[in-house]
DSSP file (Angstrom, degrees, kcal/mol; ACC not computed):
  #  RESIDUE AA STRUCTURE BP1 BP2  ACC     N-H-->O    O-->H-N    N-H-->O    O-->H-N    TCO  KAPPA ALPHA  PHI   PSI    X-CA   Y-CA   Z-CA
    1    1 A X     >        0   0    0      0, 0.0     4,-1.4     0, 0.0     5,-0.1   0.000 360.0 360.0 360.0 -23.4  -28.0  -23.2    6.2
    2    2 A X  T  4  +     0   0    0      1,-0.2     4,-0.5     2,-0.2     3,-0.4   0.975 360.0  49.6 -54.3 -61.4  -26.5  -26.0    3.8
    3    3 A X  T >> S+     0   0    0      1,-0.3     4,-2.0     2,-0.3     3,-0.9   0.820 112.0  50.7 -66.4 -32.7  -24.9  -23.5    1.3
    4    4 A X  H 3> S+     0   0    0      1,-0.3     4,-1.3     2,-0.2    -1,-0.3   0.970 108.6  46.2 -62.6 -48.7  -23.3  -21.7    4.2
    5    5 A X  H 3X S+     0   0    0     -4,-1.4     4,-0.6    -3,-0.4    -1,-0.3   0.381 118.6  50.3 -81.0 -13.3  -21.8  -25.0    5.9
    6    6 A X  H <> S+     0   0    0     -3,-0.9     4,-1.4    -4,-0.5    -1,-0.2   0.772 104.2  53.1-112.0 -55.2  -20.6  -25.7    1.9
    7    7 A X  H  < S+     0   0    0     -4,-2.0    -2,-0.3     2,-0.2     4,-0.3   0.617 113.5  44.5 -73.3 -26.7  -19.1  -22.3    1.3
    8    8 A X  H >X S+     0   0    0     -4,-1.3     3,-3.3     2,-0.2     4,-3.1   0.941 111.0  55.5 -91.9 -37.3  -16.7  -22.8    4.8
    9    9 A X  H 3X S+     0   0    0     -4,-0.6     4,-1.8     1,-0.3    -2,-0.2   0.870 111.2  42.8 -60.5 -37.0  -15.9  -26.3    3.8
   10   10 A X  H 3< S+     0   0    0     -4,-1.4    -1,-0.3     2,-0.2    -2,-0.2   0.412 110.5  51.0-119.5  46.5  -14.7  -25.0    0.6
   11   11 A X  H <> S+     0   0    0     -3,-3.3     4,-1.4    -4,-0.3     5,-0.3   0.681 114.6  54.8 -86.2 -37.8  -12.7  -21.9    2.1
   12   12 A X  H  X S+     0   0    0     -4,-3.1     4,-1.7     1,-0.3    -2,-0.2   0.780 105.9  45.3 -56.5 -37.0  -11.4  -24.9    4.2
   13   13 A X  H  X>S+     0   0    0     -4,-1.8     4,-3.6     2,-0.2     5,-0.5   0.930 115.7  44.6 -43.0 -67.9  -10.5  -26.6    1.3
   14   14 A X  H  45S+     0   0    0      1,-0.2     4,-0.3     2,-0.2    -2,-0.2   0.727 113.0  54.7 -70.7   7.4   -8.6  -23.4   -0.6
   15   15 A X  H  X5S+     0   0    0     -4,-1.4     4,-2.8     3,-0.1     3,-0.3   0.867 107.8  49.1 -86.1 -65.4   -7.0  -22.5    2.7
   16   16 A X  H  X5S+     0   0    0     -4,-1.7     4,-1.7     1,-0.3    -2,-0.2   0.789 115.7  43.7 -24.0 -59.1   -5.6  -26.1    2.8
   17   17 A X  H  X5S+     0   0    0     -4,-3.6     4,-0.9     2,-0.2    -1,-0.3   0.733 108.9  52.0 -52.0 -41.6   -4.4  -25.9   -0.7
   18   18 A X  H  4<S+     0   0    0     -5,-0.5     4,-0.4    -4,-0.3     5,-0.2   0.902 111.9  46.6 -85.2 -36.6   -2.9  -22.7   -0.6
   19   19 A X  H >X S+     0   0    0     -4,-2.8     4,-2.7     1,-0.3     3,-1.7   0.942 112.9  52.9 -83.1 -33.3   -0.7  -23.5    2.7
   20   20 A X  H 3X S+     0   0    0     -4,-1.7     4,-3.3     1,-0.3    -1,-0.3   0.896 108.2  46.4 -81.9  -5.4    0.3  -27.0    1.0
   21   21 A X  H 3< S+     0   0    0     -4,-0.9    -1,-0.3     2,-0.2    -2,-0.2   0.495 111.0  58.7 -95.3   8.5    1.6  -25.3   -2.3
   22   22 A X  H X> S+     0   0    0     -3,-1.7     4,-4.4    -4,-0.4     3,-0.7   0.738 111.2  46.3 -75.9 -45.2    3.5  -22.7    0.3
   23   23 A X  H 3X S+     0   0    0     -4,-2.7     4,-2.0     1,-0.3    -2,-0.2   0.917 109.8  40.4 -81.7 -49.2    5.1  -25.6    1.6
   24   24 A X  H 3X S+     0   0    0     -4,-3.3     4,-0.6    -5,-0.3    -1,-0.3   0.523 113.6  64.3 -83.8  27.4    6.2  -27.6   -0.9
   25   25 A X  H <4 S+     0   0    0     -3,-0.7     4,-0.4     2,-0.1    -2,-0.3   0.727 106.2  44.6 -68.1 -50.0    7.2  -24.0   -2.3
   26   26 A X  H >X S+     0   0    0     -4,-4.4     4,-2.6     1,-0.2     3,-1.2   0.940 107.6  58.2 -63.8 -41.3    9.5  -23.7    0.5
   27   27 A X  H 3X S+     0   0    0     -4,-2.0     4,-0.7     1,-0.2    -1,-0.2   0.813 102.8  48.6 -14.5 -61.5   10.8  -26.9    0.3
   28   28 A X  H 3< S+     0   0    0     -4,-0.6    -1,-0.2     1,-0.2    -2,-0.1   0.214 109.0  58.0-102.6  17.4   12.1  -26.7   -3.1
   29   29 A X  H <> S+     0   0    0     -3,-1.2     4,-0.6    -4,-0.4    -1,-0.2   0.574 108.8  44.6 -98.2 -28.6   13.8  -23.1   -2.1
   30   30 A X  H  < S+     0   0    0     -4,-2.6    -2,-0.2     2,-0.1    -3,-0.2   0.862 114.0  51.2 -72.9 -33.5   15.9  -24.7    0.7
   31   31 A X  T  < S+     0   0    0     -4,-0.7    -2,-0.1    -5,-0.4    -3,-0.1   0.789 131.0  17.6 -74.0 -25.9   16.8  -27.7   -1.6
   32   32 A X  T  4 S+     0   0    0     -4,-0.1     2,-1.2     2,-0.0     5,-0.2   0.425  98.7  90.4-114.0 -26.8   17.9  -25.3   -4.3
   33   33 A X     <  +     0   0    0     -4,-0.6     2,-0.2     4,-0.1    -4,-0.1  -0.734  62.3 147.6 -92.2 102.7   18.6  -21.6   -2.7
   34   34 A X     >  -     0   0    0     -2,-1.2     4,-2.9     1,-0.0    -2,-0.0  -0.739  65.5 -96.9-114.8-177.7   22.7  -22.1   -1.7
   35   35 A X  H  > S+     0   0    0     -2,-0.2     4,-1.9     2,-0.2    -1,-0.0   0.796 121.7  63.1  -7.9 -65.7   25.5  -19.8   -1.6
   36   36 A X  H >> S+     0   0    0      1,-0.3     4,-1.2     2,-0.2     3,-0.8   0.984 105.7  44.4 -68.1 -59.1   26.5  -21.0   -5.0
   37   37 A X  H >> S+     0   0    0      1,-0.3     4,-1.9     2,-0.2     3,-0.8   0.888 108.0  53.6 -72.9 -27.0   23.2  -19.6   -6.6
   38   38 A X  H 3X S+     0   0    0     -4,-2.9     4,-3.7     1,-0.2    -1,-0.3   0.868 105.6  55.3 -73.7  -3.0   23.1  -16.5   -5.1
   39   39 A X  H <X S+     0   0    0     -4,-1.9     4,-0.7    -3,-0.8    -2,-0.2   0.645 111.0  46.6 -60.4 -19.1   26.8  -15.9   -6.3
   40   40 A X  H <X S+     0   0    0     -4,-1.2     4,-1.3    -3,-0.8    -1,-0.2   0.702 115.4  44.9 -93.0 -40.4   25.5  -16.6   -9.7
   41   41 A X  H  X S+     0   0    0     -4,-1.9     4,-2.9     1,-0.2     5,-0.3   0.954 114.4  51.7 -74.6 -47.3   22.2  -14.1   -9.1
   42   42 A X  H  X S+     0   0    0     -4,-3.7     4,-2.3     1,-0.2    -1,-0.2   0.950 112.1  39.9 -71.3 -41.7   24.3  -11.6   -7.7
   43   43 A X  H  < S+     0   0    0     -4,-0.7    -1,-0.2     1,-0.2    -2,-0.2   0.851 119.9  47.9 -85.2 -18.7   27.0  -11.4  -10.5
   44   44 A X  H >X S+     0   0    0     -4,-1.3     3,-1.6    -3,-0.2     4,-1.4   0.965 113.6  47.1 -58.1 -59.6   24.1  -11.7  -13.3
   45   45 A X  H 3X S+     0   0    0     -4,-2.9     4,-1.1     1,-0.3     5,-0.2   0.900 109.6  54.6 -69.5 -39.5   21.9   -8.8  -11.3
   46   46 A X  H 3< S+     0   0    0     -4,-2.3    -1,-0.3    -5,-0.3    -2,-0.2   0.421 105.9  50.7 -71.9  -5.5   25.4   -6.8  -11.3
   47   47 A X  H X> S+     0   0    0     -3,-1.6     4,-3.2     2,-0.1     3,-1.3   0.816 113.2  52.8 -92.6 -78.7   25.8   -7.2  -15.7
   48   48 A X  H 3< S+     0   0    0     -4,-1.4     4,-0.4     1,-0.3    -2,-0.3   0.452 108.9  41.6 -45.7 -28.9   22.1   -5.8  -15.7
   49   49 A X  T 3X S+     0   0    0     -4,-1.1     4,-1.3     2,-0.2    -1,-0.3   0.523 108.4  64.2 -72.7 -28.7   22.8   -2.9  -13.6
   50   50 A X  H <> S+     0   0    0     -3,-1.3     4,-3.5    -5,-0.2     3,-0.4   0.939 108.3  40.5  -5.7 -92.5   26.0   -2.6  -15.8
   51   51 A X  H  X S+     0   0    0     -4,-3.2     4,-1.0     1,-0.2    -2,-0.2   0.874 108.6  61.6 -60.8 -24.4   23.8   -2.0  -18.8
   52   52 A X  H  4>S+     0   0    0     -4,-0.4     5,-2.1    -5,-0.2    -1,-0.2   0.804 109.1  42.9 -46.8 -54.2   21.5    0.2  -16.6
   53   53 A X  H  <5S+     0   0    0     -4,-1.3     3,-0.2    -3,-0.4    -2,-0.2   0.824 103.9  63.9 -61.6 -46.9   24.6    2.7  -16.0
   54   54 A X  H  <5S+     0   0    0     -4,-3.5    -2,-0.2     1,-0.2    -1,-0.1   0.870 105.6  42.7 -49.2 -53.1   25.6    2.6  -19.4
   55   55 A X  T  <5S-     0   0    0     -4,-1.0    -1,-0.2    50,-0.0    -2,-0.2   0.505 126.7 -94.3 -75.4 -23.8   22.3    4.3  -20.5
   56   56 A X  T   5S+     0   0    0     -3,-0.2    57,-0.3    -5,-0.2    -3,-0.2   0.601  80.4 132.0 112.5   7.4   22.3    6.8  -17.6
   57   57 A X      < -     0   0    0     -5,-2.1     2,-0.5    -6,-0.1    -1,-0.2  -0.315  60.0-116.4 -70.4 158.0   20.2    5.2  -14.9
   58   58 A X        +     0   0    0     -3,-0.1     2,-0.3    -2,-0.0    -1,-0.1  -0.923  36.7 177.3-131.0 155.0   21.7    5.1  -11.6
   59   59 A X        -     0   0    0     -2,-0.5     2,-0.1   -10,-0.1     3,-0.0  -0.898   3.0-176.1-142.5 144.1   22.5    1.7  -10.1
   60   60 A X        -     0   0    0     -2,-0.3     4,-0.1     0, 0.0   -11,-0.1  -0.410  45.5 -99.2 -78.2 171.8   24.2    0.9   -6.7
   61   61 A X  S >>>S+     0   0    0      2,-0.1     4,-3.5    -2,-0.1     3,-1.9   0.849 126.7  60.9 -82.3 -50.4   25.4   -2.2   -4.9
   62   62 A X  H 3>5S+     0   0    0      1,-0.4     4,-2.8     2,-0.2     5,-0.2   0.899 101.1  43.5 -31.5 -52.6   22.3   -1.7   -3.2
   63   63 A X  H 345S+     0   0    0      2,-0.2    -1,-0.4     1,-0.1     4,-0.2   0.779 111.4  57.9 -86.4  -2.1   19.9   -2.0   -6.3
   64   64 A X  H X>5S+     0   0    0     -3,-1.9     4,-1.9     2,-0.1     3,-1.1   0.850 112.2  43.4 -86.4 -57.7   22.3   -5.2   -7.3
   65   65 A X  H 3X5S+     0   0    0     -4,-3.5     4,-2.1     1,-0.2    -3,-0.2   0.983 114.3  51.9 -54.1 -52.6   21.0   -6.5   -3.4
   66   66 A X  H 3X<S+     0   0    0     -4,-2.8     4,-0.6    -5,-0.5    -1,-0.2   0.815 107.2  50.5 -54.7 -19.7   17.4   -5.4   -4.4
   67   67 A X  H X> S+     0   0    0     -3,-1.1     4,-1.0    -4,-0.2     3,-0.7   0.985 113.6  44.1 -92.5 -43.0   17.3   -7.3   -7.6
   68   68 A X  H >X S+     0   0    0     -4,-1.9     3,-1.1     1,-0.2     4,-0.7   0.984 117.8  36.1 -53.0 -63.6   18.4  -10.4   -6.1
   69   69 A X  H 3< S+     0   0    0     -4,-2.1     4,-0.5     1,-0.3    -1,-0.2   0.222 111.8  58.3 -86.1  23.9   16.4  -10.8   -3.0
   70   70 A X  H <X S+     0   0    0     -3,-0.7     4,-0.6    -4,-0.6    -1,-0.3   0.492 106.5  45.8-112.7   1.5   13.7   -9.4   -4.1
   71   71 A X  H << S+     0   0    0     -3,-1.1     4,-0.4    -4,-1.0    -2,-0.2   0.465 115.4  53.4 -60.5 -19.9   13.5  -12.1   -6.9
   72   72 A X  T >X S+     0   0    0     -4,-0.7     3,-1.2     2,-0.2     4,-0.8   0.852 119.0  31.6 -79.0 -99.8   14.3  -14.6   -4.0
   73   73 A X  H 3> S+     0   0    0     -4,-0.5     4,-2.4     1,-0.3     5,-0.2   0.590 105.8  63.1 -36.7 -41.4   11.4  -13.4   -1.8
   74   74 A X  H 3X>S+     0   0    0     -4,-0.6     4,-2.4     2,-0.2     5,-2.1   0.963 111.9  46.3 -98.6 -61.7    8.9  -12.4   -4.1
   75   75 A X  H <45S+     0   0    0     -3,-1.2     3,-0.4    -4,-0.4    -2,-0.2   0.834 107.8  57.9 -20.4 -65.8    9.0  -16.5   -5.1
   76   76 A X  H  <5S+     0   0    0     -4,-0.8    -2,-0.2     1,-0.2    -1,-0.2   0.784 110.9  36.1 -23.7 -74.0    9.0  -17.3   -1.9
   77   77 A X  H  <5S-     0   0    0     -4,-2.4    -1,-0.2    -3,-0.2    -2,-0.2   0.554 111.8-108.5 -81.7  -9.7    5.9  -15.6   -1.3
   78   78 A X  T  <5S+     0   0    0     -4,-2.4    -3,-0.2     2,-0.4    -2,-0.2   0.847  87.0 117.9 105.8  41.5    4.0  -16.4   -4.7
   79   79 A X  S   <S+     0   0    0     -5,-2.1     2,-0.4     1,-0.6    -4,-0.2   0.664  83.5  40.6-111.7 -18.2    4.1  -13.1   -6.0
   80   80 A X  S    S-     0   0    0     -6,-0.7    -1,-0.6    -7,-0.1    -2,-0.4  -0.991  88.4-141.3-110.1 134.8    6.3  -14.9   -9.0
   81   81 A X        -     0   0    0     -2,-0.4     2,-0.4    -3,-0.2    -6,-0.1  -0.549  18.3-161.5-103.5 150.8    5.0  -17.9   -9.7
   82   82 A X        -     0   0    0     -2,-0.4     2,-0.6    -7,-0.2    10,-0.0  -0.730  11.9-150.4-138.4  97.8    7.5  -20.5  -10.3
   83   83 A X    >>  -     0   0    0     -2,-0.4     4,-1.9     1,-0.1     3,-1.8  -0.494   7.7-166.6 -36.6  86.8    7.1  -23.6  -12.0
   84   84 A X  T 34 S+     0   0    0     -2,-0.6    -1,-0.1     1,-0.3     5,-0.1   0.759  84.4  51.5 -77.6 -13.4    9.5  -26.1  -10.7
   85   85 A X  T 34 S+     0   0    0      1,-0.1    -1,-0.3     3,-0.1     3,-0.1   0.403 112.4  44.6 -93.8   5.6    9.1  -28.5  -13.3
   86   86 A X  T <4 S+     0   0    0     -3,-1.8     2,-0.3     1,-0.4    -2,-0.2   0.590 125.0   8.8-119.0 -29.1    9.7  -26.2  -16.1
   87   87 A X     <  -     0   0    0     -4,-1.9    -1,-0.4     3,-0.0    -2,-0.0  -0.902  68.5-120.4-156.8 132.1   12.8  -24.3  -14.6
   88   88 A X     >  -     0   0    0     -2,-0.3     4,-0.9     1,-0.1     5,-0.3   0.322  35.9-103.4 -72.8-167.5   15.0  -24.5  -11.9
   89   89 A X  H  > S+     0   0    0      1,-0.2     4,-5.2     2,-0.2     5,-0.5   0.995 121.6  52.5 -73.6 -38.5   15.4  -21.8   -9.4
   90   90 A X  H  > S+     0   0    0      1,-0.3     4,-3.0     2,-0.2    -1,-0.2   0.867 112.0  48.8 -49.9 -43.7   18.3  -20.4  -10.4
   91   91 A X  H  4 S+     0   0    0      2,-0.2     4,-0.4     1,-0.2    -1,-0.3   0.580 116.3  49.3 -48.3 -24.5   16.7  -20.1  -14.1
   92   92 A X  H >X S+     0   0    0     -4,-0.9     3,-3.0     2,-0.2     4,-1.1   0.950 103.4  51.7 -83.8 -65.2   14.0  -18.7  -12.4
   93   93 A X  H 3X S+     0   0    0     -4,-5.2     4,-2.5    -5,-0.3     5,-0.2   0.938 116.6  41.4 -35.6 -63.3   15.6  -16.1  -10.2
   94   94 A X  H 3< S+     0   0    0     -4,-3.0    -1,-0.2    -5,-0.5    -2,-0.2   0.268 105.4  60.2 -96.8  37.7   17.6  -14.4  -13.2
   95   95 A X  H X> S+     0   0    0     -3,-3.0     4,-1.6    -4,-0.4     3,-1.0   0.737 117.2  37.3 -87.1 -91.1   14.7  -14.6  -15.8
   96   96 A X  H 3X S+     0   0    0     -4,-1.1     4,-1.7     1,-0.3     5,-0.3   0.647 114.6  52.0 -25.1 -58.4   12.9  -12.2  -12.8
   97   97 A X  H >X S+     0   0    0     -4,-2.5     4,-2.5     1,-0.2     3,-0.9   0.952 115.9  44.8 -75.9 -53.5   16.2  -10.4  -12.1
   98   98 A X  H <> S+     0   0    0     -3,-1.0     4,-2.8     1,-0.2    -1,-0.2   0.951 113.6  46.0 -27.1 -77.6   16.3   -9.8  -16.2
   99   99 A X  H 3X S+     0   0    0     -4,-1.6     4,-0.6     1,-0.2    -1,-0.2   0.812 110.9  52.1 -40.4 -34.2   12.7   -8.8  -16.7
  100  100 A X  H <X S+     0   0    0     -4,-1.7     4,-1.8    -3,-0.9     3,-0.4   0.849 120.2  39.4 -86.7 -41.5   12.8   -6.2  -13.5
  101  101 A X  H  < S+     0   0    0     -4,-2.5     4,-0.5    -5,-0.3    -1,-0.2   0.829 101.3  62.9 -73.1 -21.9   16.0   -4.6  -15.2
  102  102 A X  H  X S+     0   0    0     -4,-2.8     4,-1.0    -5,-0.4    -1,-0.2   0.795 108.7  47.2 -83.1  -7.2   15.0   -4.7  -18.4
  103  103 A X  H  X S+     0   0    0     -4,-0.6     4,-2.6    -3,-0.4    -2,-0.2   0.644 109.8  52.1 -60.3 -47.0   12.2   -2.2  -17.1
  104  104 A X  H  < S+     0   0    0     -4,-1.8    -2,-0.2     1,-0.2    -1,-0.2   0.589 109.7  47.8 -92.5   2.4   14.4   -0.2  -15.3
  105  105 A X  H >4 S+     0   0    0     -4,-0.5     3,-0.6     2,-0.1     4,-0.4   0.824 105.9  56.9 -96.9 -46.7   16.5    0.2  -18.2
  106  106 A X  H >X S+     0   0    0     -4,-1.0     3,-3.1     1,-0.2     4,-0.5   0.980 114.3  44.5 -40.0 -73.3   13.6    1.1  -20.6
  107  107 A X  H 3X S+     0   0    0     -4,-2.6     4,-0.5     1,-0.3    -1,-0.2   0.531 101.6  57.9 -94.1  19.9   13.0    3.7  -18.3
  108  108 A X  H <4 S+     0   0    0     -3,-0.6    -1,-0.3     2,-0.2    -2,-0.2   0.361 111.5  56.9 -89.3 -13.0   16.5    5.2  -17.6
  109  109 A X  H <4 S+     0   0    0     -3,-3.1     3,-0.4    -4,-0.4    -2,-0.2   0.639 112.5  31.4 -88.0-101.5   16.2    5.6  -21.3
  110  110 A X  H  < S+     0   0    0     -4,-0.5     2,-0.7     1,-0.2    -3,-0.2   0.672 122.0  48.8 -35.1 -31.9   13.3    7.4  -21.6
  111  111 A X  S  < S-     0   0    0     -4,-0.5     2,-0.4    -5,-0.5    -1,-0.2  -0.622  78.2-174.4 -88.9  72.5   13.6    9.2  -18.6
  112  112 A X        -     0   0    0     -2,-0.7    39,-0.4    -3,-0.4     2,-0.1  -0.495  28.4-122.8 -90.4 135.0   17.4   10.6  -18.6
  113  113 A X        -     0   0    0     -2,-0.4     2,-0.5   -57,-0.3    37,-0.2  -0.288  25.5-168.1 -64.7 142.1   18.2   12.2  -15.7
  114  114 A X        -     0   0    0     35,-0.4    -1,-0.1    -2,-0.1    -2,-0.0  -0.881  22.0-133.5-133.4 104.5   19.4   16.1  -15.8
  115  115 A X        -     0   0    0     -2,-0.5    34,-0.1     1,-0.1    33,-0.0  -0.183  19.0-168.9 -52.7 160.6   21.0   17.5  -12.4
  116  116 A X        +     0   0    0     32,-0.1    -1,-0.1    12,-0.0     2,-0.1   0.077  50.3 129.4-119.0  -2.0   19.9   20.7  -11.3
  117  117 A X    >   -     0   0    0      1,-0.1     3,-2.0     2,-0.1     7,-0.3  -0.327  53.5-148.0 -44.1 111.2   22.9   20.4   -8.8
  118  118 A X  T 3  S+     0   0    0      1,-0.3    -1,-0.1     5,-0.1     7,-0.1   0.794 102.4  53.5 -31.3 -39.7   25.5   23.6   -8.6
  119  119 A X  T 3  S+     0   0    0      4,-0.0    -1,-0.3     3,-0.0     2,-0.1   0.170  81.5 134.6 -85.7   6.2   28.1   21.3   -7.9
  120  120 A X    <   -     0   0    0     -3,-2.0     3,-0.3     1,-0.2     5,-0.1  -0.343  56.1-139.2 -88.0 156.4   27.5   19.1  -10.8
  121  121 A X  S    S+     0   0    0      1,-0.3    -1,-0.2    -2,-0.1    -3,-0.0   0.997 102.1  55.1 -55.0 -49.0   30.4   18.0  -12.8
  122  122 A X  S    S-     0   0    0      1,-0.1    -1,-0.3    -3,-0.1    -2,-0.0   0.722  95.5-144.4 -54.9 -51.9   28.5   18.5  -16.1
  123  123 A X        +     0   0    0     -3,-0.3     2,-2.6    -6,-0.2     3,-0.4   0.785  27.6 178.8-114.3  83.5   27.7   21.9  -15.3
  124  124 A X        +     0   0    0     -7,-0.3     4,-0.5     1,-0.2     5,-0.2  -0.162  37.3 138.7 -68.1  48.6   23.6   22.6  -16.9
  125  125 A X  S >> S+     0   0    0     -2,-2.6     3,-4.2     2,-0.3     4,-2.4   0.990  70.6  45.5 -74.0 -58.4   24.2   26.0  -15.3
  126  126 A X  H 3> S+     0   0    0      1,-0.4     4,-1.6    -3,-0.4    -1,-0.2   0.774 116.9  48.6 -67.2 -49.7   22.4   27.6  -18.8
  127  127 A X  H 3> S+     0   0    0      2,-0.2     4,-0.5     1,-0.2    -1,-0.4   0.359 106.7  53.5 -15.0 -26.3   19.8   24.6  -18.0
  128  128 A X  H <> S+     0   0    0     -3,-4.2     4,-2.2    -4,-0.5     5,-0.2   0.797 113.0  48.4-105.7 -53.1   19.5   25.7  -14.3
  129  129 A X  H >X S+     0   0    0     -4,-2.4     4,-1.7     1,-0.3     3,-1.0   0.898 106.2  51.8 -56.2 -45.8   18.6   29.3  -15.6
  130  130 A X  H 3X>S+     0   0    0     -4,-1.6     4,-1.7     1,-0.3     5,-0.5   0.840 108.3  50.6 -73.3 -45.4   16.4   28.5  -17.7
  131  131 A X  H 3X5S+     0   0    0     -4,-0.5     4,-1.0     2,-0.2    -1,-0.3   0.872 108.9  48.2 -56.1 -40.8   14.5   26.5  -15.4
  132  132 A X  H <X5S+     0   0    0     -4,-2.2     4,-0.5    -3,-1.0    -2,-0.2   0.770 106.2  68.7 -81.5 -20.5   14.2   29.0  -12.6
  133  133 A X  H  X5S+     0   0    0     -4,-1.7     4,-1.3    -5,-0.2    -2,-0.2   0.697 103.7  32.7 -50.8 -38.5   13.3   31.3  -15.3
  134  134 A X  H  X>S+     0   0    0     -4,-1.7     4,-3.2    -3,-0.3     5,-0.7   0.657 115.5  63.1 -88.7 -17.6   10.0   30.0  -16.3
  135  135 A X  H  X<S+     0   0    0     -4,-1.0     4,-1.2    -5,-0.5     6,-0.8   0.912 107.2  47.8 -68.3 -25.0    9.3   28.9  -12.3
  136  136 A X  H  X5S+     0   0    0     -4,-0.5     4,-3.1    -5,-0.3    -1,-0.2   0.986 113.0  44.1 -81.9 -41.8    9.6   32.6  -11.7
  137  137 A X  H  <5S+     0   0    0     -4,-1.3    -2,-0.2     1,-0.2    -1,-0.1   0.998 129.3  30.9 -42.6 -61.6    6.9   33.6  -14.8
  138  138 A X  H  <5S+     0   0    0     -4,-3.2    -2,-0.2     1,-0.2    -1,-0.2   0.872 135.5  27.8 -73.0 -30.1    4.6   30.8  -13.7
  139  139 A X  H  <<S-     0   0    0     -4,-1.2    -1,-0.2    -5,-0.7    -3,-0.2   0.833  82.8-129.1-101.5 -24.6    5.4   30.9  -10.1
  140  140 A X  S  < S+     0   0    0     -4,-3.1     2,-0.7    -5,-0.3    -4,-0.2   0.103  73.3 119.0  84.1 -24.9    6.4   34.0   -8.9
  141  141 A X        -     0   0    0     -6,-0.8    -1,-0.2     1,-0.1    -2,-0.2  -0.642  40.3-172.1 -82.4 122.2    9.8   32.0   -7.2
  142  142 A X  S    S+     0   0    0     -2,-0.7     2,-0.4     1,-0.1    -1,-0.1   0.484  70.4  60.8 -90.2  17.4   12.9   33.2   -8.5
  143  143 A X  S    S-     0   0    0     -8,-0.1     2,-0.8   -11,-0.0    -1,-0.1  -0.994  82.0-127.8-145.2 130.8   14.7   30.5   -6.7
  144  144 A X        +     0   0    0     -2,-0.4   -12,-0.1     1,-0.1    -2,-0.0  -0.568  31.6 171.8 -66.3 100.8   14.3   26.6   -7.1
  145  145 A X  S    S+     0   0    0     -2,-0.8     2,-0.4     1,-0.1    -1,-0.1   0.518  72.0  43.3 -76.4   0.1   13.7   25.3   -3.3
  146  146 A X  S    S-     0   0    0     -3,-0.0     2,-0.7     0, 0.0    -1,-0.1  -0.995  85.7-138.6-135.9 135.0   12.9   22.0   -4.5
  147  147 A X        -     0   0    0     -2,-0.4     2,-0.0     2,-0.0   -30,-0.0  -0.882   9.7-145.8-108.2 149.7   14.8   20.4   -7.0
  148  148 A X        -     0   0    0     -2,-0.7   -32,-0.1     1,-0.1     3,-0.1  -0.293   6.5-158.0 -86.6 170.1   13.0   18.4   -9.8
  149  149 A X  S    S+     0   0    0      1,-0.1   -35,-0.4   -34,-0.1     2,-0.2   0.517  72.2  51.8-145.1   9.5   14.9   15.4  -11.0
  150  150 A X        +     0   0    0    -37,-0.2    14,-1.8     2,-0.0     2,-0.6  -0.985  62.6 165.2-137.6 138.6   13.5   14.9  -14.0
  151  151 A X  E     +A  163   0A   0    -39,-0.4     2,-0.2    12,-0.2    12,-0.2  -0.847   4.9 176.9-138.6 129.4   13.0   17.5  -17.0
  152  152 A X  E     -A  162   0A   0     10,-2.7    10,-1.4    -2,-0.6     2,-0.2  -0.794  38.0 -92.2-128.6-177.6   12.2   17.5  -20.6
  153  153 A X  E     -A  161   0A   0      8,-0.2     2,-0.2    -2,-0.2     8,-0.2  -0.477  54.4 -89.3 -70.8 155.9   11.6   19.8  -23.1
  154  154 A X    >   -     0   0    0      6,-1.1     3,-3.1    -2,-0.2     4,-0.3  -0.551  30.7-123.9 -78.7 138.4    7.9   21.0  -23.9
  155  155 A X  T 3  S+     0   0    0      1,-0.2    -1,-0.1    -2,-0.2    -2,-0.1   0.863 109.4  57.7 -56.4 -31.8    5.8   18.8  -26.5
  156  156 A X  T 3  S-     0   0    0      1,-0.1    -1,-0.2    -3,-0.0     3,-0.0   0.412 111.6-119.4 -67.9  11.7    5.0   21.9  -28.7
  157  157 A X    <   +     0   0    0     -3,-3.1     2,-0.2     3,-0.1    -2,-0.1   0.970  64.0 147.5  52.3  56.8    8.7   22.5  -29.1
  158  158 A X        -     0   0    0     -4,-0.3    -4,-0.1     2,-0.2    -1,-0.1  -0.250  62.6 -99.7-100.3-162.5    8.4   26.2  -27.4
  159  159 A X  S    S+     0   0    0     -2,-0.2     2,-0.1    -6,-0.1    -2,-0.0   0.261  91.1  85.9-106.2   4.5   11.5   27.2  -25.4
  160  160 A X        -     0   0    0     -6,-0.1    -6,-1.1   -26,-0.0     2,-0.4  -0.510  65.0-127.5-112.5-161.2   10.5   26.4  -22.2
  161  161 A X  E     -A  153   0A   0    -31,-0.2     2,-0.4    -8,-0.2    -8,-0.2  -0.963   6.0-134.8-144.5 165.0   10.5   23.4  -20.2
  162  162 A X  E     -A  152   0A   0    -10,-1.4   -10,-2.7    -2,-0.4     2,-0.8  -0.779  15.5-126.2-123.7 159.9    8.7   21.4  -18.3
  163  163 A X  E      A  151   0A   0     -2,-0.4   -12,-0.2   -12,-0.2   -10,-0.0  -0.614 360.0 360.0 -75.3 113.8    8.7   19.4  -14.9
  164  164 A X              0   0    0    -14,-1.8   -13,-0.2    -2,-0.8    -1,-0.1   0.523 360.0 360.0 -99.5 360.0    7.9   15.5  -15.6
């Protein structure tokens, strides 16, 4: 019965712990989280989405809001851990907002987007065909009802293509 009564005394302990490093976690995010710095997060996350577009990825005001508060929150709640003695918040927040873009940039590069849209300005129509063309060999459909929204060529360099 000892080891039992030992093992709740030290969940009681890491329970203890964990709530007081929430708390002075929150603290030092009210002392620090103003206005001023999220004008600074937002116009940094808005640069990064910038270079995101550039490359062909597609970025909103909406992914500019995502990249800031969810660099905010995700502190907040410890899923980035943040060292207050090593960096301030602001430093902190657009280190995160960097890293999460510099991901999403990597993979707007390697994955470039190709409409299958009628209406697109670009017009892939010879791309369109070609696509519904092998869906109709493989599939039997001769008309795309779902469009895919990513496509590449096949690794064996044939002519057809495949859905990624």
């Amino acid at each position: 019965m000892q080891d039992a009564e030992v093992a709740t005394e030290g969940k009681k302990h890491n329970n203890e712990r964990a709530n007081e490093v929430l708390e002075q976690r929150r603290t030092a995010l009210e002392a620090q989280l103003d206005a001023k710095l999220y004008a600074s997060a937002t116009r940094y996350a808005k640069r990064r989405a910038e270079q995101i577009a550039r490359v062909g990825g597609l970025v909103d005001d909406q992914y500019i809001e995502d990249l800031v508060h969810g660099a905010i929150a995700d502190t907040f709640i410890g899923v980035l851990d943040w060292d207050q003695t090593r960096a301030s918040l602001l430093q902190h927040v657009l280190n995160a907002i960097k890293s999460r873009s510099r991901n999403d940039r990597r993979r707007a590069i390697e994955l470039q987007r190709i409409s299958l849209d009628v209406h697109d300005p670009n017009d892939h129509s010879a791309l369109r065909a070609e696509f519904e063309a092998v869906l109709s060999e493989t599939t039997g459909m001769h008309r795309c009802s779902v469009t895919p929204q990513r496509l590449s060529r096949r690794e064996d360099g044939s002519s057809g293509l495949r859905v990624v």
